[in-house]
C-alpha positions, 0 to 999 in steps of 0.5 A: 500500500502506498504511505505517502500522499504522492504515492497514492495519487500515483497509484489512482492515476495508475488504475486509470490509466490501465483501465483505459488503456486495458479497453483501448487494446481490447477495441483493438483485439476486437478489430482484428478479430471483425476482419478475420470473421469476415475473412473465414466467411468469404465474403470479399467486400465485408472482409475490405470494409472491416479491414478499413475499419480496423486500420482506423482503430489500428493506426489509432491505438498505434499514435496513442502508444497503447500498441507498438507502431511496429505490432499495428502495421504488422497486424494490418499487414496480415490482414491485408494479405490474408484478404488479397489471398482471398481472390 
């Protein structure tokens, strides 16, 4: 537990912030997991808008910090190939 003043409020603005930053990934997750679904359906025109969709959350979370720039264009990059395989 913290003992000082300042240790509490740390510990508080800690939380926040994780919860925050717990749901934001989750929005990303979900993102990802909307294109998949419309990949393993088959469905080329949904599969391309869910990716469009995606990549806003994506790139989003990416200038947020909340996921590394590198794992956002990594996880659209796959989707994007897994669609073009598609045809």
């Amino acid at each position: 537990m913290a003992n000082s003043k300042q240790a509490r409020k740390r510990a508080r603005q800690s939380d926040g912030r994780n919860a925050l930053r717990s749901a934001q990934r989750s929005r990303v997750r979900s993102a990802i997991k909307s294109v998949r679904k419309a990949i393993g359906g088959g469905d080329a025109p949904a599969a391309q808008a869910a990716l469009r969709a995606a990549t806003r959350v994506i790139d989003s979370m990416a200038d947020k910090q909340v996921v590394h720039k590198n794992n956002a264009a990594r996880n659209k990059s796959r989707l994007a190939a897994a669609i073009k395989a598609m045809a």
